[in-house]
C-alpha positions in Angstrom: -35.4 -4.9 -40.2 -33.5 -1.6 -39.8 -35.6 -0.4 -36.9 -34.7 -4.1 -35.2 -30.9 -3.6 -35.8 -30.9 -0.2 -34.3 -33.5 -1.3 -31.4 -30.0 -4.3 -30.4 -27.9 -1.3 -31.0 -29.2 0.5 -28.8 -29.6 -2.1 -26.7 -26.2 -3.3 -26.8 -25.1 0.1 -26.4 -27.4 0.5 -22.7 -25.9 -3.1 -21.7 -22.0 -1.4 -21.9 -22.8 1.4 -19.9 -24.8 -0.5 -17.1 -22.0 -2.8 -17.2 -19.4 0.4 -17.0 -21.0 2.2 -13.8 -21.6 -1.5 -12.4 -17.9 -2.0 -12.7 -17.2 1.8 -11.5 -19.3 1.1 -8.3 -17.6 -2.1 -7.6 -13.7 -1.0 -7.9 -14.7 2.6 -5.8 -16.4 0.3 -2.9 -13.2 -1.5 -2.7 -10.6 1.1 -2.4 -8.5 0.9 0.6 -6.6 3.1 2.7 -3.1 2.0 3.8 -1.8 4.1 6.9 1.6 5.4 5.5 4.2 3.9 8.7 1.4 3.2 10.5 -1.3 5.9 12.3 2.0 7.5 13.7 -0.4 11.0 14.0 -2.1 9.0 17.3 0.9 8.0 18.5 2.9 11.4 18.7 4.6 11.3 15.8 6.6 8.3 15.7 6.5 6.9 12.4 7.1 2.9 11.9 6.4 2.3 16.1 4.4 -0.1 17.4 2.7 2.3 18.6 1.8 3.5 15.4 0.3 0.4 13.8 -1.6 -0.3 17.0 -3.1 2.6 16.1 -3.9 2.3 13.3 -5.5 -0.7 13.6 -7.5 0.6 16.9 -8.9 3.5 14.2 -10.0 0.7 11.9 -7.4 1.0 9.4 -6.3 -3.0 9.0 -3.4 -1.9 6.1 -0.4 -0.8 7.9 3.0 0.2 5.2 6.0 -0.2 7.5 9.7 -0.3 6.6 13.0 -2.9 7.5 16.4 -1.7 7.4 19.5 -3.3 8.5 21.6 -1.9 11.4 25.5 -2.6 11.9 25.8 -5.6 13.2 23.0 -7.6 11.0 20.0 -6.9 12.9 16.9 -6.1 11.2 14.7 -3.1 12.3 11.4 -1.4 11.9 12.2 1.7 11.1 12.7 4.1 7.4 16.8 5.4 7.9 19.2 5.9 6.5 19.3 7.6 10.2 17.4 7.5 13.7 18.5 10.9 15.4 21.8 11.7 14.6 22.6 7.9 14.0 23.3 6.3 10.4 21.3 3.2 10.9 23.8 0.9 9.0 26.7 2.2 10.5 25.3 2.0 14.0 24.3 -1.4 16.2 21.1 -2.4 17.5 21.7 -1.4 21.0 23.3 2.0 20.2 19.9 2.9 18.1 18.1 1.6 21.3 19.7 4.4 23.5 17.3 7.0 21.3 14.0 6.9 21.9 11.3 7.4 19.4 9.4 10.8 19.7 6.3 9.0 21.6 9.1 7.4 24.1 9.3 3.9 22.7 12.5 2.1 21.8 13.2 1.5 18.2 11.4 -2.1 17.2 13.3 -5.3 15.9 11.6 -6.9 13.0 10.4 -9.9 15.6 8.9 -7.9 18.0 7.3 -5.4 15.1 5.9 -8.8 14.0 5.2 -10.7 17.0 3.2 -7.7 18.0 0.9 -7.8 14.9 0.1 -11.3 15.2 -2.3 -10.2 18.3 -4.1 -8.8 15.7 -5.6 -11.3 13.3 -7.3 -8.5 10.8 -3.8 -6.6 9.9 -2.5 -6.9 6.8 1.0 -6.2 6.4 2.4 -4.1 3.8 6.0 -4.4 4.1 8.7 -2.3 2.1 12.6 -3.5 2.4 15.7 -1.2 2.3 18.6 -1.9 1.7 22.4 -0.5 0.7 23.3 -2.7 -1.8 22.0 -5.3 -4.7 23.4 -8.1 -2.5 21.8 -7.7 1.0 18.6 -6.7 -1.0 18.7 -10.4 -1.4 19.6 -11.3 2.5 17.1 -9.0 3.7 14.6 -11.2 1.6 15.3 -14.2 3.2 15.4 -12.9 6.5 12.3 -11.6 6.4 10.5 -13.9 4.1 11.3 -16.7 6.9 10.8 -14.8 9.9 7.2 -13.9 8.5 6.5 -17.6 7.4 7.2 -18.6 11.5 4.9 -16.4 12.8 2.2 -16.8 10.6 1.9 -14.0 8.8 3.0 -14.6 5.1 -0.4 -14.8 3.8 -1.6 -11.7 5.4 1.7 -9.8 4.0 1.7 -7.6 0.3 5.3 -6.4 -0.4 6.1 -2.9 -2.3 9.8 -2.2 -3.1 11.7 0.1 -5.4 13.2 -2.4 -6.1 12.7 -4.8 -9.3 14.9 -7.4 -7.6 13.3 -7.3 -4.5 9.7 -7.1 -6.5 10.9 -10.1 -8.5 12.2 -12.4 -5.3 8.5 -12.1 -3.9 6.1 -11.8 -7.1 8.5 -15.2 -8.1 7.8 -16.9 -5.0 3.6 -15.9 -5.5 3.3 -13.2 -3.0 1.3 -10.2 -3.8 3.9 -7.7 -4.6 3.4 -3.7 -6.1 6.1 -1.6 -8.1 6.7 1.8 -6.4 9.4 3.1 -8.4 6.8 4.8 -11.2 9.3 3.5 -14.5 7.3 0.2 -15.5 4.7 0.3 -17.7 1.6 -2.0 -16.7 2.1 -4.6 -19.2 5.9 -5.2 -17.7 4.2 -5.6 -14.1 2.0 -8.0 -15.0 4.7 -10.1 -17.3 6.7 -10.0 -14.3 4.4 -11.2 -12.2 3.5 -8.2 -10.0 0.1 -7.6 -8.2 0.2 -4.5 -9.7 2.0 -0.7 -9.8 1.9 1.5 -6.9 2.8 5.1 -7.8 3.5 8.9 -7.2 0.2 10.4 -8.6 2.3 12.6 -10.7 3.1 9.8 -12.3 -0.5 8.8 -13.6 -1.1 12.6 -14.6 2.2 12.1 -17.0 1.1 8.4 -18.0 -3.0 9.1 -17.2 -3.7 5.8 -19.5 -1.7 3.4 -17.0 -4.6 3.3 -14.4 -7.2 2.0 -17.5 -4.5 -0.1 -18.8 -3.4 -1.5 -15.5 -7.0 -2.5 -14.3 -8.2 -3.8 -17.7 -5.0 -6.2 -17.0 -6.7 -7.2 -13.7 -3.5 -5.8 -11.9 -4.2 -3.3 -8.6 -3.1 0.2 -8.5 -1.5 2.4 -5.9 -0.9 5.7 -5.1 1.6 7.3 -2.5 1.8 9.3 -0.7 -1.6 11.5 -0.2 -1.4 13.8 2.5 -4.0 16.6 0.6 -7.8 16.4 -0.1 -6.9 17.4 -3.8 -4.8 14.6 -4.7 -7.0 12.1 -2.3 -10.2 13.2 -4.1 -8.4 12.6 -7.7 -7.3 9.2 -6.3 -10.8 8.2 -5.4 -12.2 9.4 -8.7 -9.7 7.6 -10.4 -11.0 4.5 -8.8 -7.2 4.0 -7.6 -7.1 0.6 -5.5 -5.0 1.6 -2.4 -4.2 5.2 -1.2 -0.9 5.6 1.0 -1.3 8.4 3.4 0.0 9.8 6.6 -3.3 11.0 7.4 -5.8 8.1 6.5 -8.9 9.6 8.5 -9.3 12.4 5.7 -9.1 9.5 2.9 -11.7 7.4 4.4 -13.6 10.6 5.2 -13.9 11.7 1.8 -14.5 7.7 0.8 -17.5 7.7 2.6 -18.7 11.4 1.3 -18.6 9.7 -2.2 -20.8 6.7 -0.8 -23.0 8.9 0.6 -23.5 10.9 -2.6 -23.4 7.8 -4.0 -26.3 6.5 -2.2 -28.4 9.7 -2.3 -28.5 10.1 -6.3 -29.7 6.2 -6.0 -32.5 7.2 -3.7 -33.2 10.2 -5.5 -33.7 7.9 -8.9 -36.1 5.7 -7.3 
C-alpha cells in the first residue's frame, strides 16, 4: 500500500512539472515584441511617423506603441511632446508644428491621418498611449480618440497603456484591453480594476520579482518597457514577460528566436 501511495506521488509530482514546462513553452511562444513609436530606426529616426509604423509593419513587427498629444488649438497629434523642436506642443497650433519637419522629412501626423494610414494595414495592432496636461482633458482626449478609432474601424485592433489610472479606468471600463505603465499597482488591483494587465520598467519586477508569477497566475498579461539592451531583453524573455517595448525590436525577436532554436535542439537531442 505504501509503495502505491508513493508510486501516485510520484506520479502526481511528474504530472506538475510536465504541466509547468508545458505552460513555460506556451507563454515563451507567445511573447511579442511591440516596436517602441514605431520602427523609427528605418525611418531615420523619426519616432511616432508614419513612416515609422510603416516600417515596422514592413519588418514584420504588427504591434506599433505610438503617442497623442494635444496641440493649441484642440487638435490631436501623433507625436510624444511636451515639444517638437523648439515648440511646446500645447502652447503651439497644428499648423505652426507643421512648419518643422520630422528628422526623416515628413510633417508631423494628425491622429486621422496616423489612423487612416493604419487601416491599409489589416494585421497592425494598435497600442495607443494618451498625454495629457491635466485630469480634465485626460478625459476629452478619451473621447476623441475612442470615437475617431470606432469610425475607422479600428477599436478592436487597439490595446491602450497610460500612466494614467483614469485614463486606464475610462478604457478597461468600457472592455478594451488596457495595461498600467506607471509601475505602483500591485497585480491584484489591476485585475480588480479591470485591466488587461501591468506593463512595467523591469526595475520594477527586480524590486517586486513575485508580480510577474502573481500577475500571470491571475491570467492578466505583463509588459516590460523600454528594452533597448540584450541583458534586460534576455531577462525579459526568461521571465516569460508577455510584451517587450523596445526601440530596437530586431534584437528582441533575434534573441526570441535563439531561445526557440535552443529550444528545438535540446527537443531533438532528447528524442
Amino acid at each position: 500500500m505504501q509503495n502505491k501511495l508513493y508510486l501516485c506521488s510520484r506520479m502526481k509530482r511528474y504530472l506538475i512539472i510536465i504541466l509547468l514546462l508545458l505552460t513555460g513553452l506556451f507563454t515563451a511562444s507567445a511573447q511579442e515584441v511591440i516596436a517602441h513609436r514605431g520602427y523609427h530606426a528605418k525611418a531615420n529616426g523619426a519616432h511616432n511617423s508614419i513612416g515609422a509604423f510603416v516600417a515596422a509593419i514592413e519588418s514584420g513587427f504588427t504591434m506599433s506603441e505610438f503617442d497623442i498629444v494635444r496641440t493649441a488649438n484642440g487638435e490631436r497629434i501623433v507625436a510624444h511632446g511636451p515639444k517638437h523642436g523648439q515648440m511646446r506642443i500645447s502652447e503651439s497650433s497644428f499648423e505652426e508644428l507643421r512648419t518643422e519637419p520630422l528628422v526623416n522629412g515628413e510633417q508631423i501626423p494628425s491622429l486621422t491621418e496616423f489612423l487612416e494610414m493604419t487601416t491599409k494595414y489589416p494585421e497592425a495592432r494598435l497600442i495607443v498611449e494618451i498625454k495629457s496636461d491635466s485630469a480634465e482633458e485626460e478625459l476629452v482626449s478619451c473621447d476623441v480618440v475612442l470615437k475617431e478609432l470606432e469610425r475607422l474601424g479600428l477599436i478592436e485592433r487597439s490595446t491602450f497603456i497610460s500612466f494614467s489610472q483614469q485614463i486606464c479606468d475610462y478604457f478597461a471600463q468600457k472592455g478594451y484591453p488596457t495595461l498600467y505603465l506607471a509601475g505602483d499597482m500591485k497585480p491584484k488591483t489591476a485585475k480588480e480594476r479591470g485591466y488587461e494587465g501591468i506593463n512595467y520598467h523591469s526595475a520594477i519586477y527586480k524590486l517586486k520579482p513575485n508580480w510577474i508569477r502573481k500577475a500571470h497566475n491571475m491570467g492578466l498579461k505583463v509588459g516590460v518597457w523600454t528594452v533597448n539592451s540584450e541583458k534586460v531583453a534576455k531577462w525579459a524573455i526568461r521571465k516569460c514577460i508577455d510584451y517587450i517595448t523596445s526601440d530596437d525590436p530586431e534584437m528582441v525577436r533575434e534573441l526570441i528566436a535563439n531561445k526557440e532554436q535552443t529550444r528545438e535542439k535540446r527537443k531533438r537531442d532528447r528524442r
